[in-house]
N, C-alpha and C positions, 0 to 999 in steps of 0.2 A: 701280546709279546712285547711292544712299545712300552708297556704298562708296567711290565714285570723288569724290563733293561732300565726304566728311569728309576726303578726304586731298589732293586737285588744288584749285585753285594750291598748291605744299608751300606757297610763301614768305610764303602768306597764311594758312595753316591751323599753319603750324609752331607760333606762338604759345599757341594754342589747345592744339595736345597736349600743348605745354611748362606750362601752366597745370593740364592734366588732370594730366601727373604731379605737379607741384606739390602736389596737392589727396591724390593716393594715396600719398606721401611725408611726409606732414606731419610723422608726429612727426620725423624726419629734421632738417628744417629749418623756420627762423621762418616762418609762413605770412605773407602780406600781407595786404590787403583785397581785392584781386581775386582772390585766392586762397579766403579765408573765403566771398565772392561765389559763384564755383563752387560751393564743397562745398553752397554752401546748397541751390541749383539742384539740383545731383544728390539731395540728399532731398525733392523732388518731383517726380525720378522713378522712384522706387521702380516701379512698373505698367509705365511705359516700359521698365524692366532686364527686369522680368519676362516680356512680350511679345516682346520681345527673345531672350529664354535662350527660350520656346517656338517661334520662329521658328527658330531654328536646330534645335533638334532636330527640329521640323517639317520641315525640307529636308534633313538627313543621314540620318533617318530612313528618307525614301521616300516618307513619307504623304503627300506631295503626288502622286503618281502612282496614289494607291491610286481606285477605283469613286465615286465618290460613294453608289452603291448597296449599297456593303459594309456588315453593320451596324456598329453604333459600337462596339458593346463590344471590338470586335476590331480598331478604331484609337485610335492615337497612345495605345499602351500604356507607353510611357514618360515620360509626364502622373501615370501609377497607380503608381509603383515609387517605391521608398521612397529614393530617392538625389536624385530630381526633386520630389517631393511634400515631404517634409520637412528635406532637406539644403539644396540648391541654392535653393530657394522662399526660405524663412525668411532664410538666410545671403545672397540678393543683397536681400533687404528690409532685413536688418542695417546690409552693409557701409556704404552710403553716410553712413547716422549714427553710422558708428565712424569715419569720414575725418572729419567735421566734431568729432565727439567729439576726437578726438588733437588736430586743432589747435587745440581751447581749452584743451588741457594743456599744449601748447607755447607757446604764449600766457605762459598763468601763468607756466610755468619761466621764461621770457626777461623776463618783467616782476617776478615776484614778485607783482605784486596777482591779490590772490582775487577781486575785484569787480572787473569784470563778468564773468571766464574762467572761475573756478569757477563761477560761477551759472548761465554758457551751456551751459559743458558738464553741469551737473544736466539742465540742460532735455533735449539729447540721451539721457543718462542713462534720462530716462521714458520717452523715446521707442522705446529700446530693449529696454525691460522690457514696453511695449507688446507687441512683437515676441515676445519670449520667452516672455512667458506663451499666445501662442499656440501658438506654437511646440511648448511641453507640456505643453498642454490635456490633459486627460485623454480628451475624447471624439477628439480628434485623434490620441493615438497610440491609439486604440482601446478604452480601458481603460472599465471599466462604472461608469456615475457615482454610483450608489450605492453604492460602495463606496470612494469617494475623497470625499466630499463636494461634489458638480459646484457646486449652488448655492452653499455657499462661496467656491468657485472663481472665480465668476461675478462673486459679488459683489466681491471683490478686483481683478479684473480689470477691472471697470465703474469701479471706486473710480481705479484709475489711469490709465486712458482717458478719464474727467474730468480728474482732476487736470493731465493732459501736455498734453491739450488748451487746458485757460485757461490753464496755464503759460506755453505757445507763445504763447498771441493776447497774453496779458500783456507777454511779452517783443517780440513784433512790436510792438506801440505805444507802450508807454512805451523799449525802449532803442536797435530798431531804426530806430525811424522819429521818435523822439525827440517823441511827442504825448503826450494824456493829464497835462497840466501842467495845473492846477488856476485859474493865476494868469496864464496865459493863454486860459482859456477852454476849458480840457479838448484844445487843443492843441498850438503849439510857437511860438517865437520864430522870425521873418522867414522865415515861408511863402512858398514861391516859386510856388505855384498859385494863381492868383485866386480862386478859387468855394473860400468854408472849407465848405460842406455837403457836398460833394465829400469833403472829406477823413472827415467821420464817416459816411459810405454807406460809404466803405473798411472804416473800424474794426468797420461792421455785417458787413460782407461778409464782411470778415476774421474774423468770431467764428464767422459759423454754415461756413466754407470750412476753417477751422482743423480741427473735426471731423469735416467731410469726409477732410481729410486722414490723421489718424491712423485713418481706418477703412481707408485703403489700408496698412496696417501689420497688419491681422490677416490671417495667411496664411489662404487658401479652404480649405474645410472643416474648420474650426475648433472649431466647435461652439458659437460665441460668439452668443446671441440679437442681437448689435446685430452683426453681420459683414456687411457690402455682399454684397448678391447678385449673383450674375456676369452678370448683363444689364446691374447697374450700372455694369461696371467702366469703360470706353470715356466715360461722362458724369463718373466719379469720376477721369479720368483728364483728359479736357481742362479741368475745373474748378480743377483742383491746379495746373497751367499757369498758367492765367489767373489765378489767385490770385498765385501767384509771378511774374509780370509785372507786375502793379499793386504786390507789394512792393516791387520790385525799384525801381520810380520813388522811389517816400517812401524808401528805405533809401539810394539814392544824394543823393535831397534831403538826407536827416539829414547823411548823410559830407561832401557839399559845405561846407552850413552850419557844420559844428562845424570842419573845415578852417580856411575861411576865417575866424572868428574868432576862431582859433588861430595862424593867420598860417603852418598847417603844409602842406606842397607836396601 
């Protein structure tokens, strides 16, 4: 039924897939703004891909036919294999912020300014070192952590897991949502929402939901002390949503406003 709603009406859906390849094409060509819009989307749903890629090997499998009574060790053995565990996991957590990564490269080449294209794609940049350093963790691919320095590890990897996080919330208020101006009150010029408290429960929301989000960026069994535990994922998944729905207002407020008194279409 999922299947049949992402593709029926074509006439109505056609736009929609012509936007998604848009987004997976990027360095190809100049992205837009409702292009940049997407890629955003798709890196909050990093958990979404992943449930996704389990679901289907869930159903080509068989294990959905399988006893409920079987024990576990002996289902959805390919969850345990090193092609699904550390290949496919990490790499669909990557791609989406390598699609948004390429088009703030493409950006810069077709503008030439480094502010604000280089600095966005930095921010993707952590986002993705995020990824990697889980990726090869040393207690992940198995290796004995006194013999690699784990705590070291840890601590470098916390060190950036801050960092990408206030980067993000930094960048959500001061460039996407155009707040945090000093000389208007720590917000922005010609608010188009009545209630201004409204707008700083956002910027609250948005601080402690921003590291919610990069915790869905450390792949499971990681061996990272701050890694979401898997009863969380399902709350750390519809929170990421919701976060990204309430940006998604202030980020088209900002784009309207600076439009309109740009006098640009």
């Amino acid at each position: 039924y999922t299947t049949v709603q992402l593709i029926f009406p074509l006439r109505v859906r056609l736009p929609m897939w012509e936007a998604v390849w848009g987004v997976l094409t990027a360095p190809l060509h100049s992205p837009s703004f409702f292009h940049g819009y997407v890629g955003d989307i798709f890196t909050s749903m990093v958990k979404v891909f992943q449930d996704m890629l389990w679901t289907i090997c869930f159903i080509f499998s068989g294990d959905w036919m399988i006893s409920e009574d079987t024990e576990l060790s002996t289902v959805h053995q390919w969850s345990r294999t090193n092609t699904y565990a550390h290949i496919l996991i990490p790499l669909l957590t990557l791609l989406p912020l390598w699609f948004r990564f390429n088009q703030c490269l493409r950006r810069y080449a077709d503008t030439g300014n480094r502010f604000p294209h280089l600095a966005n794609a930095f921010k993707y940049a952590l986002s993705q070192t995020v990824t990697l350093f889980g990726a090869f963790h040393p207690l992940y691919l198995g290796i004995k952590q006194q013999d690699y320095g784990f705590d070291l590890f840890q601590f470098f990897w916390g060190s950036v897991f801050i960092t990408s996080s206030l980067y993000s919330f930094t960048w959500d208020v001061y460039m996407d949502w155009g707040l945090g101006r000093p000389k208007f009150g720590f917000l922005g010029p010609s608010l188009m929402y009545p209630r201004k408290y409204g707008y700083f429960v956002i910027i609250g929301l948005d601080l402690v939901l921003r590291f919610a989000w990069v915790l869905t960026l450390v792949p499971p069994q990681s061996g990272a002390s701050f890694a979401l535990p898997q009863y969380m994922t399902a709350v750390s998944l519809m929170l990421e949503l919701f976060r990204r729905s309430i940006w998604g207002f202030l980020r088209l407020e900002n784009e309207h406003r600076s439009n309109a008194s740009g006098f640009r279409r």
